[in-house]
N, C-alpha and C positions, 0 to 999 in steps of 0.2 A: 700844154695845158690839159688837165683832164675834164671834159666836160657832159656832164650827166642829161642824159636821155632822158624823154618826156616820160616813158613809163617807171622810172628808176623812180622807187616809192618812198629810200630812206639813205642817208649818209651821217657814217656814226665812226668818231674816233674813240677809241677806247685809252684815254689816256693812260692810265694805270690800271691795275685789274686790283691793287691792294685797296682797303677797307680803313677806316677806322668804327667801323660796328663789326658788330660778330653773328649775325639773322643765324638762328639754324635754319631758318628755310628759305635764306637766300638762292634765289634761281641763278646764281652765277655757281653756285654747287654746284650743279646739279648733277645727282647720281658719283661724282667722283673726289671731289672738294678740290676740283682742277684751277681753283682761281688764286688759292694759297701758292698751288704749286709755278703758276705761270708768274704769280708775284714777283718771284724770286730772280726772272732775267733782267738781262741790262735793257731797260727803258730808253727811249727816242727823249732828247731833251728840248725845253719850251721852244729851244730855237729849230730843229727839226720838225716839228709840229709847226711852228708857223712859215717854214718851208714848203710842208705837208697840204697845207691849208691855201697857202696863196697858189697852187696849182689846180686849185677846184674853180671851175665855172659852175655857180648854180645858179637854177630858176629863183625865182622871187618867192614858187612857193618850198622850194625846197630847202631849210637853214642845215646845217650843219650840225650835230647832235656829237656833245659832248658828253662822256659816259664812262663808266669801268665799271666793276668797284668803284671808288671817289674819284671823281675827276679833277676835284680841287685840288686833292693829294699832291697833284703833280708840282716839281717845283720852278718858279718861275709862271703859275697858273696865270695868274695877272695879266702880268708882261703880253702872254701869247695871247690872252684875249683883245687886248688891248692893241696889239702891233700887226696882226691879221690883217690882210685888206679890207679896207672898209666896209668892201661891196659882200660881203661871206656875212651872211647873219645867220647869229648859232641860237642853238639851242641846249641848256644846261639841266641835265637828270643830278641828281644831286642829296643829300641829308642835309644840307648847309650845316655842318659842325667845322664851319668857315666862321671867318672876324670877317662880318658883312660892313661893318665899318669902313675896312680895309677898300674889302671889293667895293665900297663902293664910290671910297676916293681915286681908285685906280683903274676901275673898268666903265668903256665910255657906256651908258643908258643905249642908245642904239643898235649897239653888238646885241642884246638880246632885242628889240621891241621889232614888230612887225604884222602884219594884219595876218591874225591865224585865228581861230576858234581854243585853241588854248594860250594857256602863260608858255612864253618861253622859257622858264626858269620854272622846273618839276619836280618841286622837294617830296622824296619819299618820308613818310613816316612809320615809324617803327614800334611801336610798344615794347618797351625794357629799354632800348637801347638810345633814340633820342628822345627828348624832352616835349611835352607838345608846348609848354607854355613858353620854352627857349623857340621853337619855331616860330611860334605865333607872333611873339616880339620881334623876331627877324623878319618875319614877311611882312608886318608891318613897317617897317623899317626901310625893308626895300621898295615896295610899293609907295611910300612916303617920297624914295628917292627917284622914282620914276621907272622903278621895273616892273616887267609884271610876273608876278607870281602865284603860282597853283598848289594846294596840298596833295594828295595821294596816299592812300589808304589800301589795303590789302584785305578785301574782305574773306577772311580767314574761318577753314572751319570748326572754332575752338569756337563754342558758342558764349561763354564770357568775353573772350577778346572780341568779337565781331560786335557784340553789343556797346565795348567800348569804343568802337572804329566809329560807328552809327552815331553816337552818343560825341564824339570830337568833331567827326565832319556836321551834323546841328549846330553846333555853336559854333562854328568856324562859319558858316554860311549867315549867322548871324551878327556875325560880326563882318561880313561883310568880304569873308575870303574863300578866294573859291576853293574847293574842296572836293575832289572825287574818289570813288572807289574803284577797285580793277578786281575784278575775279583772280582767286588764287589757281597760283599753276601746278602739278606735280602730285606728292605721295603725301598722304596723311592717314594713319592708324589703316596700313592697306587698300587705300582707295586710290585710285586717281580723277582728280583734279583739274579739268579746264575741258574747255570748246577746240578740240582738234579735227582739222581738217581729214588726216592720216590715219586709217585704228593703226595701231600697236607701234604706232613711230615715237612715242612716249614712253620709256620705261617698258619696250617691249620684253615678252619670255623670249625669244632671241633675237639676233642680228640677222638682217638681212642684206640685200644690196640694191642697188637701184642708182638712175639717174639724177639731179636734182642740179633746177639752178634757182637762183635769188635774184630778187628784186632790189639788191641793198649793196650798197655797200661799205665792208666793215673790215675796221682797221685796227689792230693791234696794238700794246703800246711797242711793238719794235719797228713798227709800221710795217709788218705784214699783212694780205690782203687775205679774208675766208670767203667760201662759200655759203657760211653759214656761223652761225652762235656756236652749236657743238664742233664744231673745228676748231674756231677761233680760242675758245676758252682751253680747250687741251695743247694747242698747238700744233693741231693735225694738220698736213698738205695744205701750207697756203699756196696760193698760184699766181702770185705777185709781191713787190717788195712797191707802195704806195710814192717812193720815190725815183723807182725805174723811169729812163729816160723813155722808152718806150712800155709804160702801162699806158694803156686803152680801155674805157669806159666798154669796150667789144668784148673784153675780155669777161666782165660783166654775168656776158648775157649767152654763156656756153652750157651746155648742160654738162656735169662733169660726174667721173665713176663714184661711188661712195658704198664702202662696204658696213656701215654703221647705222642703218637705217634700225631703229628699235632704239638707237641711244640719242634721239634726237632731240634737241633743245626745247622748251616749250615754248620761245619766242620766233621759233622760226617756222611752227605749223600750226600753231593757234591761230583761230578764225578770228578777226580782230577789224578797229577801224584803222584806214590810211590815213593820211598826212592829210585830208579832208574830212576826215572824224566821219567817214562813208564805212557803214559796218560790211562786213564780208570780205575783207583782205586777209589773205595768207601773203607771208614775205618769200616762200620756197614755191615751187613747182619742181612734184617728185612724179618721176615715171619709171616703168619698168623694172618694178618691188618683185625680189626672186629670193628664195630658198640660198643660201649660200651654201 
């Protein structure tokens, strides 16, 4: 059994890394368009993943965080939600450009609900690419059915689209659904973009090196294990296969070499809140940043 530490802040499978939107500013790009290219390996199937999954012991406050690219993509999505041990309660990032119908004869209510401060089920919204008024009808829908559901908005520095962002989460919240915004992460018309922990671990002028361990832990869809978001998405040194008869939650909490400090994720040194919506968490701890 693999069973996660009190300080362990997040546990995320990445079911697939493929898409069905096309974001240019999607942060699974980031800097390389690495999620196209990891698309392309042979995937862990629904039944491996609930393999994956029934070796996790977690806390009550920690669910399970379903992600890629779409998570739903994967095939047999259902199934693996559905057939998990009971006691794993997840957590779903998601576009729903899903048949909620579907999920919602076939996935139990419980798998998501749980006492958090947010919805377990965290539909991104997109301007161009999903619909808000196809969301709105889904969240309604689900929530109807006993789920709970949240919107999510990118507030972007295009000052029309932001003002549309603004302008969807108001009437979202008056109708009764909840709705929040996340600061945009990354490069726009030369600038960069978000609250990091690191200077120049963002899109740095070069590579460095350094130590770094994580709070997290993040799983592939070939079920290899990273250090980090920038590894995982390139497919840089994992240091674990999440189905090894001896992986170790120890293994976790090592600090490990990394020569790519400047090409670093923004999910993994942004100043942000934990799984207690407590602002001031970083997912990484970097030490010993040197000239290469």
């Amino acid at each position: 059994m693999i069973k996660l530490k009190n300080h362990h802040n997040y546990v995320a499978f990445f079911l697939t890394l493929g898409c069905n939107l096309n974001c240019s500013y999607c942060i699974n790009l980031h800097n390389s368009g690495s999620r196209y290219k990891q698309a392309k390996r042979k995937e862990f199937s629904y039944k491996d993943w609930i393999e994956a999954a029934n070796k996790l012991e977690l806390r009550d406050d920690l669910p399970l965080s379903l992600q890629g690219g779409e998570p739903t993509l994967l095939k047999g999505f259902n199934i693996f939600a559905k057939e998990v041990k009971p006691e794993i309660k997840m957590d779903l990032l998601t576009n729903m450009m899903f048949d909620v119908d579907k999920f919602i004869s076939e996935v139990p209510t419980q798998r998501f609900t749980r006492d958090a401060p947010y919805a377990s089920i965290r539909v991104s919204y997109h301007p161009g690419q999903n619909d808000i008024e196809d969301l709105i009808y889904k969240t309604q829908k689900m929530e109807n059915a006993g789920f709970r559901v949240g919107l999510f908005g990118i507030e972007l520095p295009d000052e029309k689209l932001n003002k549309h962002i603004f302008e969807v989460r108001d009437r979202c919240l008056n109708l009764g659904i909840d709705f929040r915004t996340k600061e945009f992460l990354g490069e726009f018309n030369g600038k960069i973009y978000g609250t990091f922990k690191y200077d120049g671990s963002v899109m740095g002028s070069k590579l460095k090196s350094c130590k770094c361990k994580t709070t997290e832990l993040l799983v592939d869809p070939n079920g290899y294990v990273f250090k980090c978001h920038s590894d995982l998405y390139n497919g840089r040194d994992p240091y674990a296969n999440i189905l090894d008869d001896d992986f170790s939650t120890d293994l976790i909490d090592i600090y490990r070499d990394c020569n790519y400090y400047g090409d670093c994720n923004p999910c993994d040194v942004k100043v942000k809140t934990n799984r207690f919506q407590q602002y001031g968490h970083t997912s990484v701890d970097i030490i010993d940043i040197k000239d290469i």
